[in-house]
MITORLUM-176028 format. One record per residue (C-alpha): x, y, z. Coordinates in steps of 0.1 Angstrom, whole numbers, padded with zeros to 4 digits, always signed. Each point is the difference from the previous one (the first is absolute). Layout:
BEGIN
XYZ;...
***
This chain:
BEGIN
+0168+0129-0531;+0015+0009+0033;+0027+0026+0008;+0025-0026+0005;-0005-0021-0030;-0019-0003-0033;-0014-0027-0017;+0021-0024-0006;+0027+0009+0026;+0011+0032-0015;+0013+0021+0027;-0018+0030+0004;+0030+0023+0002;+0014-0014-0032;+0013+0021-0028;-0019+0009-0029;+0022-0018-0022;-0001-0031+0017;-0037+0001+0007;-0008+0006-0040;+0024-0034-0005;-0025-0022+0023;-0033+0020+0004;-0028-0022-0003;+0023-0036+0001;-0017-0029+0009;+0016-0020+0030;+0025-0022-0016;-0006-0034-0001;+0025-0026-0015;+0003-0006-0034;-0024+0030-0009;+0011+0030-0016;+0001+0030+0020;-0023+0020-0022;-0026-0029-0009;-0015+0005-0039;-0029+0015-0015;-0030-0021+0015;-0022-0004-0035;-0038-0011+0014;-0033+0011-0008;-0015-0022+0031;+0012-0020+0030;-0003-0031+0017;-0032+0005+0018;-0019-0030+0022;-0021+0014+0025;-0003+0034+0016;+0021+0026-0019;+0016+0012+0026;+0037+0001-0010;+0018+0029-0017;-0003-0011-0032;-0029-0005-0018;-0005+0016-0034;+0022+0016-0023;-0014+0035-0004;-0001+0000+0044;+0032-0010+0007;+0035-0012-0012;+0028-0016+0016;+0025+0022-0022;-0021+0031+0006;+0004-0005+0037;+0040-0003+0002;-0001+0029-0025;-0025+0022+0027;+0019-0012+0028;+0035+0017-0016;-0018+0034-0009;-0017+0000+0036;+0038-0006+0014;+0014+0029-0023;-0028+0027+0002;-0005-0006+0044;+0026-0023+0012;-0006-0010+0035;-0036+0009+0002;-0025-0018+0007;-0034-0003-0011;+0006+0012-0034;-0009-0016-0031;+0006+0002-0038;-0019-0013-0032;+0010+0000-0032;-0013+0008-0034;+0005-0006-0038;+0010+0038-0003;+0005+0037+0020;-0032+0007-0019;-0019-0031+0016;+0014+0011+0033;-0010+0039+0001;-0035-0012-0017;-0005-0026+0030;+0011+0022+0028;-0021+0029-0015;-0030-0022-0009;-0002-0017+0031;+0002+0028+0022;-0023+0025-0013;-0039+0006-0004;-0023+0020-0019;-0003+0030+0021;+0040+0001+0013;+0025+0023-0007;+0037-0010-0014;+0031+0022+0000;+0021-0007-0031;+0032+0018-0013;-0005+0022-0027;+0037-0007-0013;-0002-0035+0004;+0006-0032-0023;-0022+0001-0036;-0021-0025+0010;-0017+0017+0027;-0021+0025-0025;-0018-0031-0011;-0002-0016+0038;-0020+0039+0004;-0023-0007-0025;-0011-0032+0016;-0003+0013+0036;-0021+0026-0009;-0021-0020-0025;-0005-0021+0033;-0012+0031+0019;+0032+0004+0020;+0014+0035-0001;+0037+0003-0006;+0019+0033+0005;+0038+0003-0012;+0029+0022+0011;+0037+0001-0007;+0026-0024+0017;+0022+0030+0006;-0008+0027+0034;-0018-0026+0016;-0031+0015-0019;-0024-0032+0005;-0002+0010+0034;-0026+0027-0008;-0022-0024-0018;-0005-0025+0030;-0029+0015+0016;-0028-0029+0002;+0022-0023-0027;+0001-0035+0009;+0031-0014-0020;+0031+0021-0007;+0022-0012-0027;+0036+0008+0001;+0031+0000-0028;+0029+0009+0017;+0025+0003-0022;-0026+0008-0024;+0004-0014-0034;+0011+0014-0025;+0007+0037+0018;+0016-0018+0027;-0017+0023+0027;+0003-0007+0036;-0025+0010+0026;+0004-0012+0040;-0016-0028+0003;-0001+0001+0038;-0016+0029+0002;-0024-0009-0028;-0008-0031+0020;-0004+0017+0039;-0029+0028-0021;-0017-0029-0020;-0004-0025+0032;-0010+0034+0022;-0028+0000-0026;-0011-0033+0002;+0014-0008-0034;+0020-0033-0010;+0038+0011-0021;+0016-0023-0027;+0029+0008-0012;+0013-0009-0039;+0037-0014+0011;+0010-0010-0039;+0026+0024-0005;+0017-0001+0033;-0004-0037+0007;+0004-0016+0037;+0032+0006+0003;-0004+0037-0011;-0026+0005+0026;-0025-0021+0023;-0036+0021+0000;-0013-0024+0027;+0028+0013+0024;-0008+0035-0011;-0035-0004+0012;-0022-0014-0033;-0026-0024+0001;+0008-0015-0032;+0034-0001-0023;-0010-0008-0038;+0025-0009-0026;+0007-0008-0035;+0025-0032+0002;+0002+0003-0035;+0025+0029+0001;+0030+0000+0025;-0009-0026+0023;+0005-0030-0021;+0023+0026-0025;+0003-0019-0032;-0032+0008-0017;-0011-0032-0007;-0030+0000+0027;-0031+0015+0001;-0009+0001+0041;-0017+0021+0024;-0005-0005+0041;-0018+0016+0025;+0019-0002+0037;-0024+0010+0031;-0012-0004+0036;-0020-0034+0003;-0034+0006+0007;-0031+0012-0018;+0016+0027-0025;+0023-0030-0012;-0025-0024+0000;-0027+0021-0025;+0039+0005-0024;+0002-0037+0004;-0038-0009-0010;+0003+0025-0028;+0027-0022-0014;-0022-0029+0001;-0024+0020-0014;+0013+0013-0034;+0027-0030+0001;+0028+0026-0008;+0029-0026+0010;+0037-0008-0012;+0007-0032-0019;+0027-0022+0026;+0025+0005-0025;-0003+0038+0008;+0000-0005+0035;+0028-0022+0001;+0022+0024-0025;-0006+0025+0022;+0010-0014+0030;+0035-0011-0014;+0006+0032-0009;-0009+0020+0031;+0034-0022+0012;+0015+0028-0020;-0019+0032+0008;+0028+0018+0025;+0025-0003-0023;-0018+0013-0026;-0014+0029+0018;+0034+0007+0012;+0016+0002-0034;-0029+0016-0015;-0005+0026+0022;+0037+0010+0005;+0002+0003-0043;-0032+0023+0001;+0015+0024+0021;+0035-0003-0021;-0024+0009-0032;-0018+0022+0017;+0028+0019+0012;+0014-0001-0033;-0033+0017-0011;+0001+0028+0021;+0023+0025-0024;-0009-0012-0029;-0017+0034-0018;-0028-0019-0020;-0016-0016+0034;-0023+0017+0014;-0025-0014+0028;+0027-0027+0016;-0017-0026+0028;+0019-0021+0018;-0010+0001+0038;+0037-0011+0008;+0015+0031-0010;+0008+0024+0030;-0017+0030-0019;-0032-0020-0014;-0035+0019+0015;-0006-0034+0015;+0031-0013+0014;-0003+0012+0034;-0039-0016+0003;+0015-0029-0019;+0033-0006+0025;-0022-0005+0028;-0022-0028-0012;+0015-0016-0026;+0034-0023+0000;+0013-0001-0032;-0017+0024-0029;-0012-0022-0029;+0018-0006-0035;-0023+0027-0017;+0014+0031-0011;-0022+0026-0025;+0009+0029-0014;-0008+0023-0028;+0009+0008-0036;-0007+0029-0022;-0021-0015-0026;-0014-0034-0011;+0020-0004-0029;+0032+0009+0026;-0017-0027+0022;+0000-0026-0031;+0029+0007-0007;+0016-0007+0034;-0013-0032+0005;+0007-0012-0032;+0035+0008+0003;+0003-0022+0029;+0015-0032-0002;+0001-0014+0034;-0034+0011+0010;-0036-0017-0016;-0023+0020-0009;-0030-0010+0018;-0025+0005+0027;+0001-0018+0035;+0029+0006+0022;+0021-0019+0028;+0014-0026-0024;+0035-0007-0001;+0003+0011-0034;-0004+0040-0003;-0033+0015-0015;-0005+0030-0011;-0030+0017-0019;-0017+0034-0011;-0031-0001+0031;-0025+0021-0018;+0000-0022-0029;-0028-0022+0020;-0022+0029+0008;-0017+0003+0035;+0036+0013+0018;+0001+0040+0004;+0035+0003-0013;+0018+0016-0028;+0004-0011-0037;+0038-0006+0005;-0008-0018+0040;+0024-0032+0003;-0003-0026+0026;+0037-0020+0004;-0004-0028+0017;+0038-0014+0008;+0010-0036+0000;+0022-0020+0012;+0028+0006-0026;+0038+0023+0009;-0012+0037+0014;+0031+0011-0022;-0015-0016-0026;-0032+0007+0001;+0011+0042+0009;+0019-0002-0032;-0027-0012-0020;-0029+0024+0010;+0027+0027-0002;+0014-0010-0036;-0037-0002-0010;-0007+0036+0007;+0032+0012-0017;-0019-0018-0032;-0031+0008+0006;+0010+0040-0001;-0014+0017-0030;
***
């Protein structure tokens, strides 16, 4: 992609809203729908030499490329030499970026406050001779764990503590030290902030959560510089065969169409409930980094655009906890966030998250913020011994 233009003719200037309604478009051609259909192939056509894109259906897909094309487009529009590749989950992702990256013998930086999973990701590094050291989000604390590391792993916001550490600066110590910096961009989405622009190598994503938004996909992606690092991510795919179905694919791209508008509703009814939050005498331990007075606001303002549709907070007590969300009526109680209908559950009830009994992570939809502000605040009025 050049400054000017994107694939497909996108101008490169264009707004984000426009560029998540025709990311990753085909040219048209007459008589052909503007986002062609899920491509449904095992094999291709193949006389000869295979030397065309297209060749085998855990390699390539013609619906996985338009889907790559629109992420690369949202996550660094107008740059070039930048690719993406997607997965059949975030978990698939981080495991292939991970995997492909390290050796027995390296050192990886991980964040001790990080999503659940990664607990069970340390296990496996280490049982592959790779030492893993951890340290809050929060402070910018990784930064003394660098020394000799060769991948650091970033969450930023942090999930479900929603944290914020500079990712900039995170970035300038890591490459000073020779090391190569991902960055987990679930929560905050491309449109919340662009780690390639902030200096990353790699930006790694769960497209099951806000990005397609409706909780009916399971996706990951991996969005990097061409060249050898993207090249052992893409061979690692091939490897395991960790790839979404077309249908997938193509559900995800039509809904990226709608990602700014969700990210702008969603975001401006988080800070409403959030706000509304804030004086309420049985919350304790509020997050929201778009509150003025949240610890990481001021970190958060400078890197990110918009601040995610996660909001968490804490209750006295389990049962208080239980009691809350059952009381809600326009909010499910389950895990998962981004989707246009709210979530909300009790964190610790997984395990493997350092939070309180009465820890709840609201994710807000897409429905009225008075609404929505009504119904979490009726709910605590009920749930009230």
């Amino acid at each position: 992609m050049s400054d000017s233009t994107t694939a497909g003719g996108l101008p490169g200037g264009a707004g984000e809203g426009t560029r998540a309604v025709r990311a990753g478009l085909p040219e048209p051609v007459k008589y052909e729908p503007p986002l062609p259909g899920p491509v449904f192939a095992a094999h291709f056509h193949l006389p000869g030499e295979p030397t065309g894109p297209y060749t085998y259906g855990r390699d390539e897909n013609p619906t996985w490329t338009h889907l790559e094309h629109a992420i690369g487009e949202l996550e660094a529009p107008g740059q070039d030499g930048v690719e993406t590749l997607v997965f059949a989950s975030g978990m698939a992702a981080t495991s292939a970026l991970l995997f492909s990256q390290l050796r027995s013998g390296d050192t990886v930086v991980l964040p001790g406050d990080g999503y659940q999973a990664l607990p069970l990701v340390r296990a496996q590094l280490e049982a592959y001779g790779i030492e893993v050291r951890t340290a809050p989000t929060g402070g910018d604390a990784q930064l003394d764990a660098l020394d000799g590391a060769r991948l650091l792993w970033i969450e930023s916001p942090s999930n479900p503590g929603l944290d914020v550490c500079d990712i900039r600066r995170l970035v300038e110590a890591a490459h000073a030290r020779g090391a190569l910096v991902a960055v987990d961009n679930t929560l905050a989405t491309p449109l919340g902030q662009r780690p390639l622009e902030l200096g990353a190598d790699f930006s790694v994503a769960s497209g099951t959560k806000q990005l397609t938004g409706h909780g009916d996909v399971l996706l990951g992606y991996v969005t990097g510089r061409a060249g050898e690092a993207m090249t052992a991510v893409r061979r690692w795919r091939k490897i395991v065969g960790a790839i979404p179905g077309p249908m997938e694919a193509w559900l995800a791209h039509r809904s990226i169409a709608t990602l700014q508008l969700r990210v702008d509703r969603q975001s401006a009814t988080a800070l409403a409930v959030a706000e509304a939050l804030r004086d309420r005498p049985e919350v304790t331990g509020l997050r929201y980094p778009g509150l003025a007075d949240d610890p990481a606001h001021k970190v958060a303002a400078q890197q990110m655009r918009r601040f995610g549709c996660v909001v968490s907070f804490t209750l006295p007590t389990r049962a208080r906890a239980e009691r809350f969300l059952e009381a809600l009526r326009l909010v499910d109680d389950a895990t998962s966030f981004g989707g246009v209908r709210s979530t909300a559950e009790r964190r610790g009830r997984w395990g493997g998250d350092a939070v309180p009994e009465g820890f709840i992570r609201l994710s807000v939809g897409a429905e009225d913020s008075e609404d929505l502000v009504a119904d979490v605040l009726r709910a605590l009025e009920e749930s009230a011994p």
